[in-house]
Wavefront OBJ file of the C-alpha trace (Angstrom):
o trace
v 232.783 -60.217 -37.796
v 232.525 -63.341 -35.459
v 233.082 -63.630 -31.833
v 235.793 -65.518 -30.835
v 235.108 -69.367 -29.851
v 234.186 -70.450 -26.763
v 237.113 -72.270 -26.273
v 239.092 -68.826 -26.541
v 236.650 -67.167 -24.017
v 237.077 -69.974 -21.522
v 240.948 -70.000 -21.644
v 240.967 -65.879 -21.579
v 239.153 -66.430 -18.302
v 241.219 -69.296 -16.597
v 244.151 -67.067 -17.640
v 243.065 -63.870 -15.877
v 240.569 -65.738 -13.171
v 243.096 -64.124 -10.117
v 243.223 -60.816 -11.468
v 239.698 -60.531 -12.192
v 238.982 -61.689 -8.533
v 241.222 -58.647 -7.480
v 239.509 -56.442 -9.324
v 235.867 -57.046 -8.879
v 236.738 -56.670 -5.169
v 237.137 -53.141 -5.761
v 234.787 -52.839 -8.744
v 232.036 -54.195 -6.338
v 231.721 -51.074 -4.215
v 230.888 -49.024 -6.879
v 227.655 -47.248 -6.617
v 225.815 -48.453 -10.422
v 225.835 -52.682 -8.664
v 224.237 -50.942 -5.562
v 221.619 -49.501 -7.453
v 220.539 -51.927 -9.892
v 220.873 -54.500 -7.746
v 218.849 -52.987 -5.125
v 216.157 -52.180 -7.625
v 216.204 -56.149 -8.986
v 215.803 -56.677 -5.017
v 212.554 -54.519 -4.897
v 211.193 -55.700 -8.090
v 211.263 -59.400 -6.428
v 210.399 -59.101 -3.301
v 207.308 -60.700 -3.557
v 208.704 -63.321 -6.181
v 209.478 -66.589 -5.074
v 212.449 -68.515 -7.096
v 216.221 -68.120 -7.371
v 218.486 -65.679 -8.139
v 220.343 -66.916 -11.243
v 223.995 -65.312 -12.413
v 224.168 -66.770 -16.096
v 228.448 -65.377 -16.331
v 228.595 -65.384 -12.459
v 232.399 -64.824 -13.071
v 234.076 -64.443 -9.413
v 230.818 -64.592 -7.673
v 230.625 -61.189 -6.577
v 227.620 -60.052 -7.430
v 225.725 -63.069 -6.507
v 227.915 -62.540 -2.881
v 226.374 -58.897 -2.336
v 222.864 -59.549 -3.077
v 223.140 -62.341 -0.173
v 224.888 -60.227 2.326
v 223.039 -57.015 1.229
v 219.730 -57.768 0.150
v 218.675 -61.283 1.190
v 220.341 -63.740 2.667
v 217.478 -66.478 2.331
v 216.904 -66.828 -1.391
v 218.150 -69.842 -3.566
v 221.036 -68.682 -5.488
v 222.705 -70.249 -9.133
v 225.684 -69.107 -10.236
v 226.718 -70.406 -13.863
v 230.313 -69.573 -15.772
v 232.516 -70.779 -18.913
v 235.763 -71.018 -16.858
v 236.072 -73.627 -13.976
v 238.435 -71.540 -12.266
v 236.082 -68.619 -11.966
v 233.360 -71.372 -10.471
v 236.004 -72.244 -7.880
v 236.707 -68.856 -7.153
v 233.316 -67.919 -6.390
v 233.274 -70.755 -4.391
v 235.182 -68.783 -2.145
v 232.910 -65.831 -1.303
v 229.383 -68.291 -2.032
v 230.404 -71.259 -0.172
v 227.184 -73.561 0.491
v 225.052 -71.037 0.406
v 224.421 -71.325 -3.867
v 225.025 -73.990 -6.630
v 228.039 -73.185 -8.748
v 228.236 -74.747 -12.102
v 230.602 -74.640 -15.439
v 228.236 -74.147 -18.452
v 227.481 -71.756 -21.006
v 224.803 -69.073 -20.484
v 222.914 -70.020 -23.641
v 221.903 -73.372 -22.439
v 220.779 -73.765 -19.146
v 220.016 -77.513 -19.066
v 219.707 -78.351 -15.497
v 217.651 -75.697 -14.572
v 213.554 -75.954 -14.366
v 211.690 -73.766 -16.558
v 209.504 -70.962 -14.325
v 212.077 -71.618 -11.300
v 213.687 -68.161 -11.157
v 212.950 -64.809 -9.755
v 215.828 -62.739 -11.708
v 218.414 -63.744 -13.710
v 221.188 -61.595 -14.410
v 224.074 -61.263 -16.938
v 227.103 -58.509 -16.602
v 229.555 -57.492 -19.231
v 229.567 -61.230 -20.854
v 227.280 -60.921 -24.225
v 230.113 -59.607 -26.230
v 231.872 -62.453 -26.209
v 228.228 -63.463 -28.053
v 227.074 -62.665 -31.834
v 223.803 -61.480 -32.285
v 221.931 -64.674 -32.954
v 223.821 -66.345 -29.661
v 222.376 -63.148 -27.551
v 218.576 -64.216 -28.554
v 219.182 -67.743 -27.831
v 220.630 -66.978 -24.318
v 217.777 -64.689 -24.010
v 215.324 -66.765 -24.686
v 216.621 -69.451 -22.327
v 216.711 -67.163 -19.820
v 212.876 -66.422 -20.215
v 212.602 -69.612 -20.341
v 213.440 -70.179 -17.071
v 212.082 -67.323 -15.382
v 208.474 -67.597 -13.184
v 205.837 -64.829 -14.615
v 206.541 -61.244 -13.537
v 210.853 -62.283 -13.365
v 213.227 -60.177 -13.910
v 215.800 -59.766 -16.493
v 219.011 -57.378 -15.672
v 221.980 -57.356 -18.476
v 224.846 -55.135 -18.416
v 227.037 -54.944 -22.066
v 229.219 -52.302 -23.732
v 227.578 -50.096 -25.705
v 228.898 -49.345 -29.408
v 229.296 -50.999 -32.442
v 232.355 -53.481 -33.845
v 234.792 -55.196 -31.757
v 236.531 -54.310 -28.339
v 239.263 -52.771 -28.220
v 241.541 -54.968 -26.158
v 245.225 -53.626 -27.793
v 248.487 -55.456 -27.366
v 246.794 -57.577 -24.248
v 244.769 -60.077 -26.328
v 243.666 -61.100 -29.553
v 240.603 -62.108 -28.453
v 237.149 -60.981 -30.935
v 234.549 -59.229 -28.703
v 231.630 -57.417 -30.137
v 229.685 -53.785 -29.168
v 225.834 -53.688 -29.437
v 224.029 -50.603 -29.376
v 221.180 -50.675 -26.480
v 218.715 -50.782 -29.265
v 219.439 -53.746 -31.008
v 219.598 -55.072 -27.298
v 216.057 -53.667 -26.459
v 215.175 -55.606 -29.795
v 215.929 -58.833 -29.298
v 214.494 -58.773 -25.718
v 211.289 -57.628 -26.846
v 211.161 -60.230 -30.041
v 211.609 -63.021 -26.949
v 208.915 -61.869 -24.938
v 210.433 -59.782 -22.267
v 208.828 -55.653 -21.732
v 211.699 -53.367 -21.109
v 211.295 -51.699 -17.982
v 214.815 -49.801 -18.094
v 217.613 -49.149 -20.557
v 219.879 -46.584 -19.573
v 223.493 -45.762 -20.640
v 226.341 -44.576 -18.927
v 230.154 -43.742 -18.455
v 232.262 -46.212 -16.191
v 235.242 -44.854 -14.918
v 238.841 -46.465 -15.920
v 237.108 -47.653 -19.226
v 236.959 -46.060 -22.619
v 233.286 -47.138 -23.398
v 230.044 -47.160 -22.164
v 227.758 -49.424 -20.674
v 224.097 -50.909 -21.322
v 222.083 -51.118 -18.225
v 218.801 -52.993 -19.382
v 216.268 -54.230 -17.360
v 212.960 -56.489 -18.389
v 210.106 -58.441 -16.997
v 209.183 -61.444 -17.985
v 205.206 -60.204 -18.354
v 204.124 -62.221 -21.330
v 202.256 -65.676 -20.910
v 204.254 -68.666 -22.734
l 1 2 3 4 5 6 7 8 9 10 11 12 13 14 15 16 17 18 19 20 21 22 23 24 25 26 27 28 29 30 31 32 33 34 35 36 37 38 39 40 41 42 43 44 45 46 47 48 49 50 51 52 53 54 55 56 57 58 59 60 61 62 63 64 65 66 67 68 69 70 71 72 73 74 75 76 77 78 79 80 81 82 83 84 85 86 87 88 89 90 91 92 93 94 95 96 97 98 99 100 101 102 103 104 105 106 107 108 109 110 111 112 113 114 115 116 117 118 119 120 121 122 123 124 125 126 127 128 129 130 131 132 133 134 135 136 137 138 139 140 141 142 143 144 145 146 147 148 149 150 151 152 153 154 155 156 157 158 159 160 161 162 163 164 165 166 167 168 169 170 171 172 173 174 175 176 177 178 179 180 181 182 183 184 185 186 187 188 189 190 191 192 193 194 195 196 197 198 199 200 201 202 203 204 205 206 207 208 209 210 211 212 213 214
């Protein structure tokens, strides 16, 4: 079973862009983005580089680490959907560079430029082969000792998204997740699973260093 295109996934996106905005301003308070993203905060610290969101989406989680962790660190935010870039517009404003691309190729970014890079719930619109490239473009660009956060659902086959789309979205396990990460390099310093309220699956927490020389 295939993913659907990228084409799809982009139009799904500038379809819902509003909504999703509505939502994440709720979805943002909850207490799992405080955590993790206070941890990634601790963990770089002492890092030097920018804070890259590879499916930045409405720019809410790149908004909260600025206003609640550090407000002086460079800041990329990167999405499929142009109207999810101008959206995040709103909350990031001048303060971080907002681009349309695809989180498997990160061409205008400098290799060992980044602190952390982080991903939420976009690598199941990915197959399995598409999560190690992104992967290893994201180690790619990340200085020695970054860190790696990615949220997914957890499972196996395709989402269930009923009579609201017929879009193709696949379930990993946090195994085969763990996996890949380790076959690009990265040392897993965190993998947890856990219920999210409102949704019928679970999600992947995983967290990695960058700690192997290239």
């Amino acid at each position: 079973m295939k993913p659907s295109s990228l084409e799809n996934v982009r139009k799904m996106y500038e379809d819902t862009a509003e909504s999703y905005f509505e939502m994440m301003e709720k979805e943002i308070k909850l207490p799992v983005y405080q955590d993790i993203m206070g941890r990634l905060h601790q963990n770089i610290a002492n890092i030097p580089g920018t804070l890259i969101d590879t499916a930045c989406g409405s720019g809410h989680m790149l908004a909260m680490y600025r206003s609640q962790f550090d407000s002086s660190r460079s800041l990329i935010g990167l999405d499929l959907s142009p109207r999810m870039v101008a959206l995040s517009k709103t909350l990031i404003g001048e303060d971080g560079l907002l681009l349309v691309g695809d989180m498997r190729s990160l061409l205008s970014i400098d290799s060992n430029s980044a602190a952390a890079v982080i991903n939420f719930f976009a690598i199941h619109h990915l197959a399995l082969d598409g999560i190690k490239k992104a992967m290893l473009e994201w180690y790619r660009v990340l200085v020695q000792n970054g860190y790696l956060v990615v949220a997914a659902w957890e499972g196996n086959g395709a989402i269930d998204y009923g009579a609201e789309s017929d879009m193709v979205a696949l379930r990993y396990t946090s195994q085969e997740l763990i996996d890949i990460a380790n076959q690009v390099g990265f040392s897993v310093s965190r993998c947890a699973v856990e219920p999210v309220e409102g949704f019928p699956m679970d999600a992947i927490y995983l967290e990695c260093n960058k700690s192997n020389a290239t």
